[in-house]
ROPA-358403 format. One line per 5 residues: their letters; for each residue x, y, z of N, C-alpha, C. Coordinates in steps of 0.1 Angstrom, whole numbers, plus 2048, in hexadecimal, padded with zeros to 3 digits. Example, Ala and Ser with C-alpha at 12.3 -4.5 7.8 and 13.67 -1.06 7.14 Angstrom:
2
as	884,7C7,84E,87B,7D3,84E,884,7DF,84E | 880,7EA,847,889,7F5,847,881,800,84F
# end
This chain:
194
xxxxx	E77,FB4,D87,E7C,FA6,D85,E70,F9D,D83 | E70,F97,D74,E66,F8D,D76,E67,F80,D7C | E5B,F7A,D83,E5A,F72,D8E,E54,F63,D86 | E5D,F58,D81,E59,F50,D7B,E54,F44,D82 | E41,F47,D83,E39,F3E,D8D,E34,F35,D80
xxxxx	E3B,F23,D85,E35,F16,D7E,E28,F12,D85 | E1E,F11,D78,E10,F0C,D7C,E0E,F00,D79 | E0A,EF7,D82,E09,EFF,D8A,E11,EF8,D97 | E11,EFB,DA3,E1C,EFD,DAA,E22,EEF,DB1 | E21,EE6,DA6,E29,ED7,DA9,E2E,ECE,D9B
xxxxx	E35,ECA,D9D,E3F,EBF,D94,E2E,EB7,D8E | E2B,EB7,D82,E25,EAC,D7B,E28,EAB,D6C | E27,EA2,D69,E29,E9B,D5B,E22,EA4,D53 | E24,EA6,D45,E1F,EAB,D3C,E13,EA0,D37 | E14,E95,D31,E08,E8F,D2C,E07,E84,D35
xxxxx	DFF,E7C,D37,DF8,E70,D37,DED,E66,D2F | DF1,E5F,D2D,DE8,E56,D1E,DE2,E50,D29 | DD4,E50,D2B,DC9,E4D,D2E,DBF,E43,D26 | DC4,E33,D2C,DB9,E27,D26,DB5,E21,D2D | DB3,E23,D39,DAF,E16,D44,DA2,E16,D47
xxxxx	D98,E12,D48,D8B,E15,D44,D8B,E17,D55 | D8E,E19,D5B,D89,E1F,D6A,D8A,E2C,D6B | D9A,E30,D60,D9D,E3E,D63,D92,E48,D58 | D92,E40,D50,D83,E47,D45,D7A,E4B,D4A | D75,E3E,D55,D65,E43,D5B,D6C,E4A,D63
xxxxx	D76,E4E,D6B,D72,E59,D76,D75,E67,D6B | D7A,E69,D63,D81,E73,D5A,D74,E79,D54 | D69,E72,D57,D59,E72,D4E,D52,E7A,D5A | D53,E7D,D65,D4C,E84,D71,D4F,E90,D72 | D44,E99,D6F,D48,EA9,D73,D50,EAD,D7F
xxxxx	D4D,EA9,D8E,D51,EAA,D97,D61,EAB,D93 | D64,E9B,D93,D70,E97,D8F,D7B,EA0,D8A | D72,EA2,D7B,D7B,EAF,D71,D7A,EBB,D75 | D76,EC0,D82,D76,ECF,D85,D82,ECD,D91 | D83,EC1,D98,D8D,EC1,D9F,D96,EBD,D9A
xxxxx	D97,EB6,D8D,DA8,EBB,D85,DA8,EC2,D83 | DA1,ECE,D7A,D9D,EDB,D79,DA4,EE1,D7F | DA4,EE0,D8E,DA7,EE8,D99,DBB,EE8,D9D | DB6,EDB,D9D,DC6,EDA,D9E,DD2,EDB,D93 | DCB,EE1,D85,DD7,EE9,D7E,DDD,EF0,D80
xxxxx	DD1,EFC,D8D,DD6,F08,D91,DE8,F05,D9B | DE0,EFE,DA4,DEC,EFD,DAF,DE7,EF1,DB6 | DF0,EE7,DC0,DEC,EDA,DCA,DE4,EE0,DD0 | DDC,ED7,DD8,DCC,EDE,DDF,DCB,ED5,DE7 | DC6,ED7,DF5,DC0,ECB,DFE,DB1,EC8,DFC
xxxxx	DAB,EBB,E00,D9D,EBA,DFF,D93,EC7,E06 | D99,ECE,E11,D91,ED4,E11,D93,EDF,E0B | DA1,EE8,E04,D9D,EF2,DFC,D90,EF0,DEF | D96,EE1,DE9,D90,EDB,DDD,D80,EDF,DDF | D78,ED5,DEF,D6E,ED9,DF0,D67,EE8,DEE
xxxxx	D6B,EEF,DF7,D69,EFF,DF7,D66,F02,DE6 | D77,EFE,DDB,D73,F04,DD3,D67,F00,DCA | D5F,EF2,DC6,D58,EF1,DC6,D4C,EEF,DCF | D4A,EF4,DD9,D3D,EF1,DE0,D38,EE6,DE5 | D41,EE1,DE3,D3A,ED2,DE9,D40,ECB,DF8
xxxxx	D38,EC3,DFC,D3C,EBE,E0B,D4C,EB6,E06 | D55,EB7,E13,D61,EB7,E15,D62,EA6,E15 | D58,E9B,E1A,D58,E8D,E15,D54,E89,E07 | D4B,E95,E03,D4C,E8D,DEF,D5A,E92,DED | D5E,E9B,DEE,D69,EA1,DE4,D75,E94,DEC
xxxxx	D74,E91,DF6,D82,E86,DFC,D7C,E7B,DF5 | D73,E77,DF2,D70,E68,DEE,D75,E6B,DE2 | D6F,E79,DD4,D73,E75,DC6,D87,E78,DCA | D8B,E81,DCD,D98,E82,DCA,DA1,E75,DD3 | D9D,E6F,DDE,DA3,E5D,DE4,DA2,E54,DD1
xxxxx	D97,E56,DC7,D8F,E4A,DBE,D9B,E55,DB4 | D9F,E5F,DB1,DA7,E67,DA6,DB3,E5F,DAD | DB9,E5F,DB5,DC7,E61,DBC,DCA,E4C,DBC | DC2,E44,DC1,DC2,E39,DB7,DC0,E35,DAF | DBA,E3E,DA4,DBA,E37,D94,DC8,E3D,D8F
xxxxx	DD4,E48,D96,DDC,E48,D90,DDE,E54,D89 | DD2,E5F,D8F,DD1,E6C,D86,DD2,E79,D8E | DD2,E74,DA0,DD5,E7E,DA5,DE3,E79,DAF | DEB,E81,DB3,DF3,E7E,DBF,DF7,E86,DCB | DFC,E81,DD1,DFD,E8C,DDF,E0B,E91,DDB
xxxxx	E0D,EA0,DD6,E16,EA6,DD6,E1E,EAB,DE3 | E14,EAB,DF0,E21,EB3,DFB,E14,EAD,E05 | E1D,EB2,E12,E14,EB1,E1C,E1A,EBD,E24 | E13,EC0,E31,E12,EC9,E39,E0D,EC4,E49 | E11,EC7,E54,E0F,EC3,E61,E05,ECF,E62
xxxxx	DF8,ECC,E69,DF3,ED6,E6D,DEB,ECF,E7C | DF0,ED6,E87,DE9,ED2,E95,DF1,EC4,E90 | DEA,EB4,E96,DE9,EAB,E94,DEB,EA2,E86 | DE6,EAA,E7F,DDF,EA4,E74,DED,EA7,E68 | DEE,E9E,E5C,DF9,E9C,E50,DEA,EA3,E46
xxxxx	DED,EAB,E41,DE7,EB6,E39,DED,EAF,E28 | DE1,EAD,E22,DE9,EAB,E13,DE5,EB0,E0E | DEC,EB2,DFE,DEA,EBB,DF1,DEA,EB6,DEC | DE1,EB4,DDE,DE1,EAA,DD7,DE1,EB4,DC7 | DEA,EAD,DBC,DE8,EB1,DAE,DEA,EA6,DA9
xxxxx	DE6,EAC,D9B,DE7,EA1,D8D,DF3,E9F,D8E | DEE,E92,D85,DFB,E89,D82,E02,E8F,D77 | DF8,E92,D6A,DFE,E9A,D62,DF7,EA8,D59 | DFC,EAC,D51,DF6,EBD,D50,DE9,EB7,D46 | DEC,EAC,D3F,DDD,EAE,D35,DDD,E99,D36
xxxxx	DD3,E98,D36,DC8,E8B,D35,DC5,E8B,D28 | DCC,E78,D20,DCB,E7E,D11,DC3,E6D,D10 | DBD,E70,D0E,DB0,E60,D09,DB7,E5A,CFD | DB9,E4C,D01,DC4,E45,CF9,DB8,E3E,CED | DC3,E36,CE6,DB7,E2D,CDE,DB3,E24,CE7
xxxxx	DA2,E26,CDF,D9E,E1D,CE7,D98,E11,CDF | D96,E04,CE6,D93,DFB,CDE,D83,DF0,CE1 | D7D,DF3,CEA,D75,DEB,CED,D67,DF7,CEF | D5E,DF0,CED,D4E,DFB,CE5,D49,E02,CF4 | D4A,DFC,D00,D49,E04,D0D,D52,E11,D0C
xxxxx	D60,E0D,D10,D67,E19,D12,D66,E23,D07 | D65,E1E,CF9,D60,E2B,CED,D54,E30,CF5 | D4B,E2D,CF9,D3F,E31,CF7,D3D,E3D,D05 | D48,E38,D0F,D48,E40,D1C,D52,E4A,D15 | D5D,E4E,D10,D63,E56,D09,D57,E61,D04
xxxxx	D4D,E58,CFC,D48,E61,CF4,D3E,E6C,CF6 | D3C,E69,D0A,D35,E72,D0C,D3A,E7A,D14 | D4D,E7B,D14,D54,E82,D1C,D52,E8E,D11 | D4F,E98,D0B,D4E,EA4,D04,D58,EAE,D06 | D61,EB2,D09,D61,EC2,D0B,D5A,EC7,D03
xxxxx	D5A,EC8,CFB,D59,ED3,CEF,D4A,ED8,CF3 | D3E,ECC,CF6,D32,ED1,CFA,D35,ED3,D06 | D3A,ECF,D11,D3A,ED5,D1E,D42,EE5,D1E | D48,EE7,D16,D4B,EF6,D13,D43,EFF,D0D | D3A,EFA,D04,D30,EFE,CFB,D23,F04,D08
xxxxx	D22,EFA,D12,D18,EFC,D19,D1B,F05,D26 | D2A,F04,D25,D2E,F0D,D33,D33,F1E,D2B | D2F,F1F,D1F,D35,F29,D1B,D28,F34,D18 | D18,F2A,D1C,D10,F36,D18,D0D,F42,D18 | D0E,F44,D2B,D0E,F4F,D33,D1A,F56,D29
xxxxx	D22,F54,D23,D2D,F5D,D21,D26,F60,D12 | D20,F59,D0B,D1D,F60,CFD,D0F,F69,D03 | D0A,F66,D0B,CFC,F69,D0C,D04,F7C,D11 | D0F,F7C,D1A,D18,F88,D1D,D1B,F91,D14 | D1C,F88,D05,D26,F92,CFC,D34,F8F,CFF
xxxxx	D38,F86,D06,D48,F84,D0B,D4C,F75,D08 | D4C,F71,CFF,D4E,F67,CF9,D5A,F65,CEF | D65,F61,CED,D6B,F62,CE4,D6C,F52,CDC | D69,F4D,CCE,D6A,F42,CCD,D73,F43,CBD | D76,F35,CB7,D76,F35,CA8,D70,F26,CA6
xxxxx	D69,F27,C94,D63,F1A,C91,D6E,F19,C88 | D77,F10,C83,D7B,F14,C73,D7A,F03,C6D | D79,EFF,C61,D78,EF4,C59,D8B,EF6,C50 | D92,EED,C4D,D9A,EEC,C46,D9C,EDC,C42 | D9D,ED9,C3A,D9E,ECA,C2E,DAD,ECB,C31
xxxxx	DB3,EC5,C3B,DC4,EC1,C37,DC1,EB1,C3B | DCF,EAF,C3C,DD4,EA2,C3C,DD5,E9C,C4A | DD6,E91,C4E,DD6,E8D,C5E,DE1,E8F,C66 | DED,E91,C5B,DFA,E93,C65,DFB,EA3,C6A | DF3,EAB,C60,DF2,EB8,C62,DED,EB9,C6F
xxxxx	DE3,EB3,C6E,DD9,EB3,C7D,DE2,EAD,C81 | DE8,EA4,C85,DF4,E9B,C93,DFE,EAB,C95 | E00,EB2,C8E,E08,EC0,C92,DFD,ECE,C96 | DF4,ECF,C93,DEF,EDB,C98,DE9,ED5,CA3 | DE6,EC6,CA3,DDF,EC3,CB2,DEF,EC5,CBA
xxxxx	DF9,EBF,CBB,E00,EC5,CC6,E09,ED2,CC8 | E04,EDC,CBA,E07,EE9,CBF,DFA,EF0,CC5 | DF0,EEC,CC7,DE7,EF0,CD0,DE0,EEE,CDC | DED,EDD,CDD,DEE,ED7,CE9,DF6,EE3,CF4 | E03,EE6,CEA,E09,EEE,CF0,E0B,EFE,CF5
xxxxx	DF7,F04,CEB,DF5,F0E,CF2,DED,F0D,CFD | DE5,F00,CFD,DDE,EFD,D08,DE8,F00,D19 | DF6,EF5,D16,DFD,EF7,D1E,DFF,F07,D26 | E05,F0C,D19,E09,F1C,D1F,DFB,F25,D26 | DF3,F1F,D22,DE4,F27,D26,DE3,F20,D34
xxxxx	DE6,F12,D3A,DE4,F0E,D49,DF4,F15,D4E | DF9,F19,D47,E08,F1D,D50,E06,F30,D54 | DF8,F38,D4E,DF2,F42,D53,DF5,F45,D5F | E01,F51,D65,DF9,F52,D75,DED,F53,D78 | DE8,F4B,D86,DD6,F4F,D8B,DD6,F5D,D90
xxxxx	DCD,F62,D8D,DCB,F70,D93,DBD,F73,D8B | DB8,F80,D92,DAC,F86,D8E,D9F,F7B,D94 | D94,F83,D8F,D88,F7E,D94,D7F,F77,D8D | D85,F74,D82,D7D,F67,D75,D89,F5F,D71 | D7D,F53,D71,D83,F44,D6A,D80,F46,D59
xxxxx	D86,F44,D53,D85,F3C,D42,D89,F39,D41 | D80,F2E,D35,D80,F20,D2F,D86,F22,D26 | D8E,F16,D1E,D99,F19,D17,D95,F09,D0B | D8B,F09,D05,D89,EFC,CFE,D8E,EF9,CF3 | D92,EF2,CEA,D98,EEC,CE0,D92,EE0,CDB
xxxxx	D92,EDE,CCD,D8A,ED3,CC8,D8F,ED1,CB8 | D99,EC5,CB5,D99,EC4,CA5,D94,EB4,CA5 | D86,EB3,C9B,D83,EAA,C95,D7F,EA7,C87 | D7C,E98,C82,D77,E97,C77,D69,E9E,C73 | D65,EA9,C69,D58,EA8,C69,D57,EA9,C5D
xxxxx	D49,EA6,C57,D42,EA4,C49,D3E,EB7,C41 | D45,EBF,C46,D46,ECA,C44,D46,EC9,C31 | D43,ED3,C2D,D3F,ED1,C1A,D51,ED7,C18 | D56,ED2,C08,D61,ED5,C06,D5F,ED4,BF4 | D69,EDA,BF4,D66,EDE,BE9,D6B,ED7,BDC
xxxxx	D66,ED0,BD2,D6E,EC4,BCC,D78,ECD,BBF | D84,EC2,BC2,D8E,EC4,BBB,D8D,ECE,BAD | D97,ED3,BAA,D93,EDB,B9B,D97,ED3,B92 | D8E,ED6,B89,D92,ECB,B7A,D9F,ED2,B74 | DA4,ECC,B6D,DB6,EC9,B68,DB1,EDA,B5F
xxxx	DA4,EE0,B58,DA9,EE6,B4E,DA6,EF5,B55 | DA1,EF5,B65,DA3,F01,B67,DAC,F08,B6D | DB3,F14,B6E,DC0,F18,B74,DBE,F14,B83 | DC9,F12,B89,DCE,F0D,B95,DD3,F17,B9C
# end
């Protein structure tokens, strides 16, 4: 009997449009993004969060208190343990989507939010392995084409965070479609075959 486990294990929104320049800068901090990171898996308390990153149990409660009032994290459940109201905290929603933006700061804090190099640079160890799997590919279409392959690869993203957790390795799962100056090849003249 298959056992149908939702990832991860609380009610959250599918998107959030992200423009408020508070929620940009915190969305810009590694820390930050490893403890959304974290909580794709399943709700987490400050102190599991700590453990899983390594860090003292007051940084990790100060950034996730500064996520949970800009509106990006929430307390999904609580728990009585001894004395104490025990919380879980998850995203608000499954993916953080950077809206338009219109003033030359918030572009410029965006612009040094990367995945694509923060994947690039966390994926060494794995080329340096031989266990690397990637693709480059160039294709000349049109922008609405892109407005449709971007949200059919929104939607393998999704099925790829809805993974059961199990086993003894993490991977990175990056994605990237942009404009580039890649060479193309100019139109054919009218008198050669088509």
């Amino acid at each position: 009997m298959a056992v149908n486990i939702s990832i991860p294990d609380y009610p959250l929104d599918d998107l959030l449009v992200v423009t408020a320049t508070e929620q940009l800068r915190l969305l810009g901090d590694d820390l930050r993004g490893q403890l959304l990171e974290l909580l794709l898996e399943r709700a987490a308390t400050v102190t599991e969060l700590a453990a899983a990153v390594g860090r003292p149990k007051s940084t990790v409660a100060y950034h996730v208190n500064l996520l949970t009032e800009a509106g990006l994290l929430k307390v999904v459940r609580t728990r009585r343990v001894r004395a104490i109201e025990e919380r879980f905290y998850g995203r608000v929603a499954r993916t953080y989507y950077i809206g338009v933006l219109t003033n030359a700061e918030d572009q410029a804090l965006v612009g040094s939010i990367n995945a694509l190099a923060e994947a690039a640079a966390e994926s060494v160890p794995a080329q340096q392995a031989d266990d690397l799997r990637c693709l480059l590919l160039h294709a000349r279409i049109p922008r609405d084409e892109v407005r449709a392959f971007w949200a059919e690869v929104q939607e393998l993203s999704r099925k790829f965070a809805q993974i059961p957790r199990s086993g003894d390795e993490v991977f990175g799962f990056a994605a990237g479609l942009y404009p580039t100056d890649a060479p193309t090849l100019p139109e054919p003249e009218s008198s050669e075959p088509v």
